[in-house]
mmCIF file of the N, C-alpha and C atoms, coordinates in Angstrom:
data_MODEL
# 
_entry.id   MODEL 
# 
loop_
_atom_site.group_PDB 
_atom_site.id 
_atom_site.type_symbol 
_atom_site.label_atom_id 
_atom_site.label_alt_id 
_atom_site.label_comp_id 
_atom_site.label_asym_id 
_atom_site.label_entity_id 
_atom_site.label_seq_id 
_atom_site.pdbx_PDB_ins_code 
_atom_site.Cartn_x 
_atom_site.Cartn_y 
_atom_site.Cartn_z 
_atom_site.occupancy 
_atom_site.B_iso_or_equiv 
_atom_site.pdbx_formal_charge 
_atom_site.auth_seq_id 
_atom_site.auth_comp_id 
_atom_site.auth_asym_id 
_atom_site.auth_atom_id 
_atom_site.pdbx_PDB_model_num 
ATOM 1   N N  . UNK A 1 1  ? 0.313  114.231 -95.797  1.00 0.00 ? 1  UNK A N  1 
ATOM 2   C CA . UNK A 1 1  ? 1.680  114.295 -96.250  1.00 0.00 ? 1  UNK A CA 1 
ATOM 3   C C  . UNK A 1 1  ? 2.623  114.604 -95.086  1.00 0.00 ? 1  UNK A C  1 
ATOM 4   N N  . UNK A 1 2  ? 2.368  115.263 -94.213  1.00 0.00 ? 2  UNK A N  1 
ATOM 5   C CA . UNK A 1 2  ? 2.949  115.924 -93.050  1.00 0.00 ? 2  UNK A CA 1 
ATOM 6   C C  . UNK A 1 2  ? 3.043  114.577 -92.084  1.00 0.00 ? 2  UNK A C  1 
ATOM 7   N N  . UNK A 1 3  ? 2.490  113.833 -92.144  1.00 0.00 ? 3  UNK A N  1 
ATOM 8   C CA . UNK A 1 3  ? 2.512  112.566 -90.860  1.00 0.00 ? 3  UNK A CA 1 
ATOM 9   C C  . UNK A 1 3  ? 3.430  111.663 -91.969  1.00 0.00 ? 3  UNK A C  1 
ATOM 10  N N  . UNK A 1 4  ? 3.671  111.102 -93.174  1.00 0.00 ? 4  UNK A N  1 
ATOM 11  C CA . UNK A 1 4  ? 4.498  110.179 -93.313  1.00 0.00 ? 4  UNK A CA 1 
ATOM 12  C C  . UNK A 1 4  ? 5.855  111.068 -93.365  1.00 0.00 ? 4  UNK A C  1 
ATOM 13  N N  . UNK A 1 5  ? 6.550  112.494 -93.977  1.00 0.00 ? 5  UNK A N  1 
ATOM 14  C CA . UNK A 1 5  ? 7.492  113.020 -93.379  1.00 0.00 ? 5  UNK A CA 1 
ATOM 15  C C  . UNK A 1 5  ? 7.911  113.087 -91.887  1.00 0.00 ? 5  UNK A C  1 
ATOM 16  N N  . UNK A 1 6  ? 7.105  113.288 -90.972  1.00 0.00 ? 6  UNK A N  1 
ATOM 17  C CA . UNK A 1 6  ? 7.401  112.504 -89.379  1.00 0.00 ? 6  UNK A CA 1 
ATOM 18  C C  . UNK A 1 6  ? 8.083  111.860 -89.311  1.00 0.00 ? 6  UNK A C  1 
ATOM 19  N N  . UNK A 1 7  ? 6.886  110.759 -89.778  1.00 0.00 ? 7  UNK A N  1 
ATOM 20  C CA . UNK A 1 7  ? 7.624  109.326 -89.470  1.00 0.00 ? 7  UNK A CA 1 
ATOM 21  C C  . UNK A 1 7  ? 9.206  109.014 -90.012  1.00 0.00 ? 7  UNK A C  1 
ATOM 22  N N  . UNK A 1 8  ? 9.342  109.437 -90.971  1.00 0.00 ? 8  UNK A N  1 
ATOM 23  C CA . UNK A 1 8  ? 10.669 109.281 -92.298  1.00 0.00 ? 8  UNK A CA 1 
ATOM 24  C C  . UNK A 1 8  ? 11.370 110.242 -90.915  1.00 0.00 ? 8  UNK A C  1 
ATOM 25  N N  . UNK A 1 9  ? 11.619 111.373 -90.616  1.00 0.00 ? 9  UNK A N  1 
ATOM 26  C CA . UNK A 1 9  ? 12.200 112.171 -90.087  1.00 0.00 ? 9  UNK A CA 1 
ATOM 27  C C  . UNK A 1 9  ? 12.508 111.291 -88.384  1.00 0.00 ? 9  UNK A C  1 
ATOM 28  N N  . UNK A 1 10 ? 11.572 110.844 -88.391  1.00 0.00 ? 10 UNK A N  1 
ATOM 29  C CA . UNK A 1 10 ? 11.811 110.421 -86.398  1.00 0.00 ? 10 UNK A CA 1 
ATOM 30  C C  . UNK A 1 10 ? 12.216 108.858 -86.783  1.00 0.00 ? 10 UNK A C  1 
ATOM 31  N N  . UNK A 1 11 ? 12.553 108.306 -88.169  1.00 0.00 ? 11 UNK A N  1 
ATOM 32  C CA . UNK A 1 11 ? 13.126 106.800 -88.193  1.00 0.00 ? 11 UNK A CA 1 
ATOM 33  C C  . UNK A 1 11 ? 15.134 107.473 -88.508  1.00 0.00 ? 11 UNK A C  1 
ATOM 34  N N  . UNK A 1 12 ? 14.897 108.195 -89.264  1.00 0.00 ? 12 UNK A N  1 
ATOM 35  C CA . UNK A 1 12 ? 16.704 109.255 -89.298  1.00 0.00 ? 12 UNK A CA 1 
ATOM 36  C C  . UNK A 1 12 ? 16.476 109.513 -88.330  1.00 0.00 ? 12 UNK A C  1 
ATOM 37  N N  . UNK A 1 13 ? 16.621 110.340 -87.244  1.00 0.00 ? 13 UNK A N  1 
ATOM 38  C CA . UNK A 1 13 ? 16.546 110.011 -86.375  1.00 0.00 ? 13 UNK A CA 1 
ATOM 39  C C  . UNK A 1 13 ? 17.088 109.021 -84.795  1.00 0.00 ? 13 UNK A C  1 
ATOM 40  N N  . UNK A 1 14 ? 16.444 107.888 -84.825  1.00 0.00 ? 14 UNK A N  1 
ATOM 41  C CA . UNK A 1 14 ? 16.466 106.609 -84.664  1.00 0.00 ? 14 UNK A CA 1 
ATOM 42  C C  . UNK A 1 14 ? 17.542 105.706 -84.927  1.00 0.00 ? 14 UNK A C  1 
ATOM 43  N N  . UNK A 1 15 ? 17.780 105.852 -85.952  1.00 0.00 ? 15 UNK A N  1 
ATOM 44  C CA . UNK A 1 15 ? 18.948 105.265 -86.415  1.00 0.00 ? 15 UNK A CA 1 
ATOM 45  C C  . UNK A 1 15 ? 20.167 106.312 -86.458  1.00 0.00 ? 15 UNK A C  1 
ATOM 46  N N  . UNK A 1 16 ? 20.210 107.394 -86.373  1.00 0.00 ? 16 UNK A N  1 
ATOM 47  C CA . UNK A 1 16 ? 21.084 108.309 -85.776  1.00 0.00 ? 16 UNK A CA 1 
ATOM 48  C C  . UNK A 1 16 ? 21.941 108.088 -84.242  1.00 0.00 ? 16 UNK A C  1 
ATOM 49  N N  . UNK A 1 17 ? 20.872 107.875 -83.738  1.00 0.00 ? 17 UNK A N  1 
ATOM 50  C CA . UNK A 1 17 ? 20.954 107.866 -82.231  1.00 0.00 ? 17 UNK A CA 1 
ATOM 51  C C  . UNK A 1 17 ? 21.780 106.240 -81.837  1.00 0.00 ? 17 UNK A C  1 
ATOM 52  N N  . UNK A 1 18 ? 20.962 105.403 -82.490  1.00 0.00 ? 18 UNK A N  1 
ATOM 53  C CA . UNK A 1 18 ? 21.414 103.431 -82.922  1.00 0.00 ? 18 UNK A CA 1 
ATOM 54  C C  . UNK A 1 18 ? 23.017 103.986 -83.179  1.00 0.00 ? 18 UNK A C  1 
ATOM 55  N N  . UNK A 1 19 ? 23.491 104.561 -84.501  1.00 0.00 ? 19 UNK A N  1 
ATOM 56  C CA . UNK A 1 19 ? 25.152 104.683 -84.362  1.00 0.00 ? 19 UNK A CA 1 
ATOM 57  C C  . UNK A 1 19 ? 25.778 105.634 -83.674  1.00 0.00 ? 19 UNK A C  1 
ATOM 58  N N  . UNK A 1 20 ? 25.293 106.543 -83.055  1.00 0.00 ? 20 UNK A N  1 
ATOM 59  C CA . UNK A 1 20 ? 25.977 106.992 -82.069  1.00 0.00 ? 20 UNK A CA 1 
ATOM 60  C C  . UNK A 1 20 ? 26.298 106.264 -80.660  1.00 0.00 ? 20 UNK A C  1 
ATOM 61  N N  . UNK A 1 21 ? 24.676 105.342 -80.258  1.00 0.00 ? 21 UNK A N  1 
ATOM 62  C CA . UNK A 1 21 ? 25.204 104.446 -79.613  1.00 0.00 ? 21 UNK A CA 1 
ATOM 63  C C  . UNK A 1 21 ? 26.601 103.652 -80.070  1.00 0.00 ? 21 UNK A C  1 
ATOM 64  N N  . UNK A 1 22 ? 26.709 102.872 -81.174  1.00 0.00 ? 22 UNK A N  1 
ATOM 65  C CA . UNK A 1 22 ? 27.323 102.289 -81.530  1.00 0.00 ? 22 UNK A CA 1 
ATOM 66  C C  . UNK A 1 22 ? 28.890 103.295 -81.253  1.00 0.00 ? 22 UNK A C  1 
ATOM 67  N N  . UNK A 1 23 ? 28.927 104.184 -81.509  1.00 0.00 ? 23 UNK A N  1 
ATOM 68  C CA . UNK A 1 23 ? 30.190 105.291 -81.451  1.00 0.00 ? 23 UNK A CA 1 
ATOM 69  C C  . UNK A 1 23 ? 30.841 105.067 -80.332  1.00 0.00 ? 23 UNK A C  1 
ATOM 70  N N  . UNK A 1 24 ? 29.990 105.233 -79.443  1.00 0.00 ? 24 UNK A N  1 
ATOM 71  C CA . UNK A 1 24 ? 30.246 105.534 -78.028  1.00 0.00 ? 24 UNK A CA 1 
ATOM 72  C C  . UNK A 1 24 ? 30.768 103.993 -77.669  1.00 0.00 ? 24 UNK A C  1 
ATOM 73  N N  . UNK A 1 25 ? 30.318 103.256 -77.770  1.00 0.00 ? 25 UNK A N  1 
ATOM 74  C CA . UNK A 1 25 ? 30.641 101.739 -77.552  1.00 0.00 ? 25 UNK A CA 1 
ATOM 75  C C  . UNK A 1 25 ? 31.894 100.755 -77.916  1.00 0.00 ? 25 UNK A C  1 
ATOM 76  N N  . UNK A 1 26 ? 31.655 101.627 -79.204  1.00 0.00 ? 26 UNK A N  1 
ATOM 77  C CA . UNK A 1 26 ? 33.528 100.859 -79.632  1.00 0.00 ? 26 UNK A CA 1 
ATOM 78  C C  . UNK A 1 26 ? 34.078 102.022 -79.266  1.00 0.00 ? 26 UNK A C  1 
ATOM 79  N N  . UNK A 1 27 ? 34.354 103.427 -78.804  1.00 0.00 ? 27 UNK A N  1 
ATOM 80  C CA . UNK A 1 27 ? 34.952 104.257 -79.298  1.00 0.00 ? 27 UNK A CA 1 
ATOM 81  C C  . UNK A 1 27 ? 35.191 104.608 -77.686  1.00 0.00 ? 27 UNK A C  1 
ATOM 82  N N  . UNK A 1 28 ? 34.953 104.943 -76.462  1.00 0.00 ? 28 UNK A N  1 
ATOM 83  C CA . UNK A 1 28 ? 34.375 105.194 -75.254  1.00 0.00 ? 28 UNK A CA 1 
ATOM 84  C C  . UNK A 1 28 ? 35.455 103.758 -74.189  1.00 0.00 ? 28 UNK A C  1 
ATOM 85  N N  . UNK A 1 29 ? 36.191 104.027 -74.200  1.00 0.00 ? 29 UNK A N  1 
ATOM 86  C CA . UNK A 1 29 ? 37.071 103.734 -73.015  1.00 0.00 ? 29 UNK A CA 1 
ATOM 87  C C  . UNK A 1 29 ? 37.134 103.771 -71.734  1.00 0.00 ? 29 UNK A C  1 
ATOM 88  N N  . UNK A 1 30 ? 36.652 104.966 -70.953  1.00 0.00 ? 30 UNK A N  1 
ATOM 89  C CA . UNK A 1 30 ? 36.252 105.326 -69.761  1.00 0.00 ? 30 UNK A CA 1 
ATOM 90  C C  . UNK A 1 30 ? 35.433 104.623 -68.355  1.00 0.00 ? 30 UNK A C  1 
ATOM 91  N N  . UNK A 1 31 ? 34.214 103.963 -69.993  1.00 0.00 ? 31 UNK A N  1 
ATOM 92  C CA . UNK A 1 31 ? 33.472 103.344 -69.166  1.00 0.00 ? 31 UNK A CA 1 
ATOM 93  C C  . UNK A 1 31 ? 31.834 104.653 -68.814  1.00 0.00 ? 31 UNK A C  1 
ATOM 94  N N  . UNK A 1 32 ? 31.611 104.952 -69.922  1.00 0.00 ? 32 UNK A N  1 
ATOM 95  C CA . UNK A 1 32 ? 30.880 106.107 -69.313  1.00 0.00 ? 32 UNK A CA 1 
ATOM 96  C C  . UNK A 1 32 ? 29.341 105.668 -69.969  1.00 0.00 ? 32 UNK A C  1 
ATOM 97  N N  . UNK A 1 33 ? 28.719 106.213 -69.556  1.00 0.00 ? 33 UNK A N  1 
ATOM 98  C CA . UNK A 1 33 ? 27.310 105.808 -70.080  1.00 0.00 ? 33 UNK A CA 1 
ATOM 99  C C  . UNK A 1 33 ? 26.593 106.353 -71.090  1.00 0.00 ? 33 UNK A C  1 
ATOM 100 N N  . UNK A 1 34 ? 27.138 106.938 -71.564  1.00 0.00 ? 34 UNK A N  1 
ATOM 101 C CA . UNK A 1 34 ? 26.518 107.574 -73.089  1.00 0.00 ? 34 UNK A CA 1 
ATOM 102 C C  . UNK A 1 34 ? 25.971 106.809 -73.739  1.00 0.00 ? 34 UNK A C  1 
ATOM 103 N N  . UNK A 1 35 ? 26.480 105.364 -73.902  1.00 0.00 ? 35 UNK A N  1 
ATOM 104 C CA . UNK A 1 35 ? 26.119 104.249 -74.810  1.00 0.00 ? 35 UNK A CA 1 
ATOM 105 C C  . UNK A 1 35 ? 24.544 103.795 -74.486  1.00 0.00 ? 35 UNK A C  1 
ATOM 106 N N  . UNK A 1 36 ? 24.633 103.841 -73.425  1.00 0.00 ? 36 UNK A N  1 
ATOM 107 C CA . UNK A 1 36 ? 23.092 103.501 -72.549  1.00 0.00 ? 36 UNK A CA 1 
ATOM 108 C C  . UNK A 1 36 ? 22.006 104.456 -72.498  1.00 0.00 ? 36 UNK A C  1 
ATOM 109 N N  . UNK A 1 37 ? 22.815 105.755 -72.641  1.00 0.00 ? 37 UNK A N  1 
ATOM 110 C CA . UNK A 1 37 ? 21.861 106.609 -72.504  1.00 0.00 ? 37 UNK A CA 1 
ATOM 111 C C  . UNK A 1 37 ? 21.373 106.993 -73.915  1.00 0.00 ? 37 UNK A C  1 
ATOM 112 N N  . UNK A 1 38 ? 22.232 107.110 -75.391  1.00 0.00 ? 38 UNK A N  1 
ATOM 113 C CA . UNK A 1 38 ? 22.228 106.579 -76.528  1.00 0.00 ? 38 UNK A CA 1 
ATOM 114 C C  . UNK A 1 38 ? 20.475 105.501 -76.929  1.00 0.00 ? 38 UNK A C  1 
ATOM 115 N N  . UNK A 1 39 ? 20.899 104.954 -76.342  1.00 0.00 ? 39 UNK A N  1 
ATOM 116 C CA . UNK A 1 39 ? 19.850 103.470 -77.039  1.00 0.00 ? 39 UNK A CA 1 
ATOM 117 C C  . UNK A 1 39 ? 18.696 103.751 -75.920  1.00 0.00 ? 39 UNK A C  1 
ATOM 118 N N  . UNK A 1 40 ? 18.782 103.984 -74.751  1.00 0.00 ? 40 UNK A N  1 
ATOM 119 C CA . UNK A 1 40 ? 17.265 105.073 -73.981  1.00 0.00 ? 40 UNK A CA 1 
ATOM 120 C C  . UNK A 1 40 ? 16.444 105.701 -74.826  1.00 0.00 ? 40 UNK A C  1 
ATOM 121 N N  . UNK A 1 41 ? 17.608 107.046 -75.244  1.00 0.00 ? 41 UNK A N  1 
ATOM 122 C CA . UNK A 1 41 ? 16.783 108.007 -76.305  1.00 0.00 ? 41 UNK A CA 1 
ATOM 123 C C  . UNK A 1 41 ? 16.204 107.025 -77.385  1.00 0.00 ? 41 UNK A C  1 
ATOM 124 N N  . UNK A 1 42 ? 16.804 105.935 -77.990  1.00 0.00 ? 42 UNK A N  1 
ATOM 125 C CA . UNK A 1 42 ? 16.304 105.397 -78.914  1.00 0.00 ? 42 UNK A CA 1 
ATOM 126 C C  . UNK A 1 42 ? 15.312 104.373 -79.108  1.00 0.00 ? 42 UNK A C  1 
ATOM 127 N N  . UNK A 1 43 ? 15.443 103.845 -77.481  1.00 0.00 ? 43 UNK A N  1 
ATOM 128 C CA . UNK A 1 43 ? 14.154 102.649 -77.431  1.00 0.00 ? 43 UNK A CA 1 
ATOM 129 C C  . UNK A 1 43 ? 12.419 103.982 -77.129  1.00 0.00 ? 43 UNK A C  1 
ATOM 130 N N  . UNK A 1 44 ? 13.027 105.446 -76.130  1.00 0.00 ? 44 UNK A N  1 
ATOM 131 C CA . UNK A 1 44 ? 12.204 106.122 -76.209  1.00 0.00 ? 44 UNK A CA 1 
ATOM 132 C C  . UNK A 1 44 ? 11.045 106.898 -77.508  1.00 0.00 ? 44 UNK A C  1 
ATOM 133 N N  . UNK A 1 45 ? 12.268 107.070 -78.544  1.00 0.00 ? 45 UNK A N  1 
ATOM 134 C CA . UNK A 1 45 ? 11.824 107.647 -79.686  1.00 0.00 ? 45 UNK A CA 1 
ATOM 135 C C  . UNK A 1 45 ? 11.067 106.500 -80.393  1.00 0.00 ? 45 UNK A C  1 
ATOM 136 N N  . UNK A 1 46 ? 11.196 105.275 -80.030  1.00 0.00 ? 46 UNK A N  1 
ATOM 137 C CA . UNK A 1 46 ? 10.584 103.866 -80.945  1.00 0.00 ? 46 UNK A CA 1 
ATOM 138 C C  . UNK A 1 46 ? 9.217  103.878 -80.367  1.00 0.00 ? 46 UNK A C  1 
ATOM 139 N N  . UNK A 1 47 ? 9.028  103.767 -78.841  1.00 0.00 ? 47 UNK A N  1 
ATOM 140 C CA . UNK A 1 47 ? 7.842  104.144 -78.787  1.00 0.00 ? 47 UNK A CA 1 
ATOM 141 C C  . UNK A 1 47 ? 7.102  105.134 -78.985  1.00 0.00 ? 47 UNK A C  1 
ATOM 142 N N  . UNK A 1 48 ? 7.663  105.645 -79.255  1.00 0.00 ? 48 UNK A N  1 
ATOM 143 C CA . UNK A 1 48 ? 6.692  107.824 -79.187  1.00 0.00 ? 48 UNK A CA 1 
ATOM 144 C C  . UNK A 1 48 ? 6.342  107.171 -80.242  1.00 0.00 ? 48 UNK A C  1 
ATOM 145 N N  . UNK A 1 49 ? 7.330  106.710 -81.700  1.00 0.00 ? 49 UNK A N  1 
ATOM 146 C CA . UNK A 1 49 ? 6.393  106.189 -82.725  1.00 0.00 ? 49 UNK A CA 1 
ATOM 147 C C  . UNK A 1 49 ? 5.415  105.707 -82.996  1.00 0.00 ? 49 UNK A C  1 
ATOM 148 N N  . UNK A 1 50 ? 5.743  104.436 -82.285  1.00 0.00 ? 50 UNK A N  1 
ATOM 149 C CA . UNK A 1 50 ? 4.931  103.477 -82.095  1.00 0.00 ? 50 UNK A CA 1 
ATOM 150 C C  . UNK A 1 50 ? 3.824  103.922 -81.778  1.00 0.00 ? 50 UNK A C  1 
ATOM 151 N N  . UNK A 1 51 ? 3.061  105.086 -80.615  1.00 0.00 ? 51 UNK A N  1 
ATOM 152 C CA . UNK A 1 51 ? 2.303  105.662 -80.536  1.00 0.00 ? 51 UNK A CA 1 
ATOM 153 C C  . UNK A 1 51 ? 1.734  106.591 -81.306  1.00 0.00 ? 51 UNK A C  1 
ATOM 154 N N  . UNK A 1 52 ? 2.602  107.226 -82.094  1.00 0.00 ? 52 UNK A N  1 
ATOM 155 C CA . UNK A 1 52 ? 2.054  108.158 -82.979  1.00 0.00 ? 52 UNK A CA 1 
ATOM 156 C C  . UNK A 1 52 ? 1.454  107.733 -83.734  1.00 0.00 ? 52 UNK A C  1 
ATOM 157 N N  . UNK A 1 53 ? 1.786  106.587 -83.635  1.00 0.00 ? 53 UNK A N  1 
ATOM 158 C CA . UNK A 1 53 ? 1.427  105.625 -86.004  1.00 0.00 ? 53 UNK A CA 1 
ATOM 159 C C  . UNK A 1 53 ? -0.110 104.936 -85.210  1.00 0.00 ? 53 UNK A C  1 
ATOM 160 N N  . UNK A 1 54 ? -0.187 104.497 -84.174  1.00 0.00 ? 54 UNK A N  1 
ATOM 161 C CA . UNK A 1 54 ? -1.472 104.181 -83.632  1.00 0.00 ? 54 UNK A CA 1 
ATOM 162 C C  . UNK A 1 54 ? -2.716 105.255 -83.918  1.00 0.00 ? 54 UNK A C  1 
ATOM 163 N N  . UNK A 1 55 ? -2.059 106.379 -82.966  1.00 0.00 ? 55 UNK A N  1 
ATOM 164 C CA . UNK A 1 55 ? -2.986 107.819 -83.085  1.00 0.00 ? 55 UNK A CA 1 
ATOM 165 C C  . UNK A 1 55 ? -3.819 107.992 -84.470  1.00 0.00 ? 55 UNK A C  1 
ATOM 166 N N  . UNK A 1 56 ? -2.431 108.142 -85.086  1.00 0.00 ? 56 UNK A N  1 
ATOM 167 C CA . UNK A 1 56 ? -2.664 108.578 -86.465  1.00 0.00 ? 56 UNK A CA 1 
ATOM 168 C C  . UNK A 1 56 ? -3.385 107.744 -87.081  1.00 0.00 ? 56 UNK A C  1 
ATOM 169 N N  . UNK A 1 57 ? -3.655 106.185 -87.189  1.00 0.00 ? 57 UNK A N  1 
ATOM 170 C CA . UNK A 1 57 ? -3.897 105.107 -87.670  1.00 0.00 ? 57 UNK A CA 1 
ATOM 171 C C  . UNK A 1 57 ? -5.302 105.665 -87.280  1.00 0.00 ? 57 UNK A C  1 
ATOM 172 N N  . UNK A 1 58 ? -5.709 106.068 -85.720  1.00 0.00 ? 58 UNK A N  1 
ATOM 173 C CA . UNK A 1 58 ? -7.227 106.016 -85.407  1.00 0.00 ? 58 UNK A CA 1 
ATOM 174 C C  . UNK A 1 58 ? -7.684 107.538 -85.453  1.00 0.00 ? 58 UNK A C  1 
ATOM 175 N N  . UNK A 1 59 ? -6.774 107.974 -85.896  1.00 0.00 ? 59 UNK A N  1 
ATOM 176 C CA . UNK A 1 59 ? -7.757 109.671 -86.078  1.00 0.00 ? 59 UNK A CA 1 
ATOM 177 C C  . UNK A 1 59 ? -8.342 109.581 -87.462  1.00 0.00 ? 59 UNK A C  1 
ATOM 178 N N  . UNK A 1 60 ? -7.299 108.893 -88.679  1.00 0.00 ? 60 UNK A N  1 
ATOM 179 C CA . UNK A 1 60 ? -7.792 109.242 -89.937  1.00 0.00 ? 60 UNK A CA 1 
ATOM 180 C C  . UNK A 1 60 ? -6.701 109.324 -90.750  1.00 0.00 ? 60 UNK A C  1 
ATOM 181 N N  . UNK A 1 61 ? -5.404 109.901 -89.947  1.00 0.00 ? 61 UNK A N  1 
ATOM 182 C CA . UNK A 1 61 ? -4.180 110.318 -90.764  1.00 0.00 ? 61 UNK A CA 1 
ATOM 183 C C  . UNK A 1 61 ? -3.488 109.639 -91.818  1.00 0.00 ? 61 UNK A C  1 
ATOM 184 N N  . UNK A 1 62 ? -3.576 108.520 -91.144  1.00 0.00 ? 62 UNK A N  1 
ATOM 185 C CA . UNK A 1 62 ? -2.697 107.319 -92.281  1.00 0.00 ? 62 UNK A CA 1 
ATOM 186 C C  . UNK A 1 62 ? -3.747 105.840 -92.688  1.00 0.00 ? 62 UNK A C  1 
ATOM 187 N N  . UNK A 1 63 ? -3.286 106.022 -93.854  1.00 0.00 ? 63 UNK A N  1 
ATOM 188 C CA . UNK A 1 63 ? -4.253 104.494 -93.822  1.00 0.00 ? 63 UNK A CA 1 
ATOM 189 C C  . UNK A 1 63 ? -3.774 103.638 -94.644  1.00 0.00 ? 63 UNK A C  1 
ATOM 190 N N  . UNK A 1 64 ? -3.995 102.204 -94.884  1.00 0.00 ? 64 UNK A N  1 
ATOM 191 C CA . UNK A 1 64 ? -3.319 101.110 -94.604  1.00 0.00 ? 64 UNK A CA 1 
ATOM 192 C C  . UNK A 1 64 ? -3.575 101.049 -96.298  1.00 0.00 ? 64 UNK A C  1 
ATOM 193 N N  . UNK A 1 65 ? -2.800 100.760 -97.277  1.00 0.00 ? 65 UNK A N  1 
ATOM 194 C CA . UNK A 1 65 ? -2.981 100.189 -98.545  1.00 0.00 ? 65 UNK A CA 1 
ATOM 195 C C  . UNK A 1 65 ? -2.800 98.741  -99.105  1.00 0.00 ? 65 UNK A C  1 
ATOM 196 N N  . UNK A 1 66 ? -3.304 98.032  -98.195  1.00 0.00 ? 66 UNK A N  1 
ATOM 197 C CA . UNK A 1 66 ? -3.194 96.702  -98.448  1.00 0.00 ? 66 UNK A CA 1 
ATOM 198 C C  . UNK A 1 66 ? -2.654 96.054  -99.398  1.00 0.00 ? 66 UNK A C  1 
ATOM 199 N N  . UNK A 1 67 ? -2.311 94.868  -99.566  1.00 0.00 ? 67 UNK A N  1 
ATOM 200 C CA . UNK A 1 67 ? -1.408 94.088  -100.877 1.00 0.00 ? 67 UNK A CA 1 
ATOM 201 C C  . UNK A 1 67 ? -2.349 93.462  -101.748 1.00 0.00 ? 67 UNK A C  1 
ATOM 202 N N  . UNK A 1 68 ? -2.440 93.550  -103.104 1.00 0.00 ? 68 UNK A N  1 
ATOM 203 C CA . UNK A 1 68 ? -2.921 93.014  -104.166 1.00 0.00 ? 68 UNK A CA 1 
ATOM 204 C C  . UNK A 1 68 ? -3.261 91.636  -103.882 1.00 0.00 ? 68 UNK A C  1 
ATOM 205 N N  . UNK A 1 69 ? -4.696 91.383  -104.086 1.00 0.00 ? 69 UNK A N  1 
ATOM 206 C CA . UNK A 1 69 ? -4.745 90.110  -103.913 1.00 0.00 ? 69 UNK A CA 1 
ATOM 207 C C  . UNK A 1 69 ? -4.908 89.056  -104.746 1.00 0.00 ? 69 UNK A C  1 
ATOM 208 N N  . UNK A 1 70 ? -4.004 87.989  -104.581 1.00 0.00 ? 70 UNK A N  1 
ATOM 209 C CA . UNK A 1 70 ? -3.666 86.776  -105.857 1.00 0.00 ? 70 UNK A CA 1 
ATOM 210 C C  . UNK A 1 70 ? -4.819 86.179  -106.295 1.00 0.00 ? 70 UNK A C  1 
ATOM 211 N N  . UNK A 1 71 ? -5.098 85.747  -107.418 1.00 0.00 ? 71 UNK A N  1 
ATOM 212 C CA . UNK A 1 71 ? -6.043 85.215  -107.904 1.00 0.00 ? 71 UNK A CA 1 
ATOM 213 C C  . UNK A 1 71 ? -6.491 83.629  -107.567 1.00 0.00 ? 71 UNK A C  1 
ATOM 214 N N  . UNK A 1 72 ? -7.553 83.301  -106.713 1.00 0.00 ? 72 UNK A N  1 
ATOM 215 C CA . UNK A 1 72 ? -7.629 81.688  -106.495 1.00 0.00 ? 72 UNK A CA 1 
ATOM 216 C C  . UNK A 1 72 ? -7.553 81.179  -107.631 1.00 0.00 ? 72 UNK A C  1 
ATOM 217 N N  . UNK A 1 73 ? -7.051 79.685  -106.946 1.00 0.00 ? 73 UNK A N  1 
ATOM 218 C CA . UNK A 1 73 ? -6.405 78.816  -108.012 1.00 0.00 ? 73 UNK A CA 1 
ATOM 219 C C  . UNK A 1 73 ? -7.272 77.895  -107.352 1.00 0.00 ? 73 UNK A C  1 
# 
């Protein structure tokens, strides 16, 4: 239960960081780099995921519930 709250928590998150980029971008006149540094943190936090959901995938933590399968015709 504790690893899919993570994940839910580090995708808010993620997309936190995505409109603040966005903030900074329309909003940011100066010319300053927040916007860049914005979507860093966020391409960073995509992989930490990306790694975590692997980990987790091969320790045991999460596992895959596959889709119902259709009946041959």
């Amino acid at each position: 239960m504790f690893t899919k709250i993570f994940v839910i928590l580090i995708l808010l998150v993620i997309i936190v960081s995505l409109g603040g980029a966005l903030v900074y971008l329309l909003k940011d006149r100066n010319r300053s780099h927040r916007a860049a540094r914005a979507l860093t943190i966020r391409i960073g936090l995509s992989l930490a995921l990306l790694f975590f959901l692997v980990l987790a995938y091969s320790a045991g933590w999460l596992h895959p519930h596959g889709l119902a399968r259709l009946p041959q015709q």
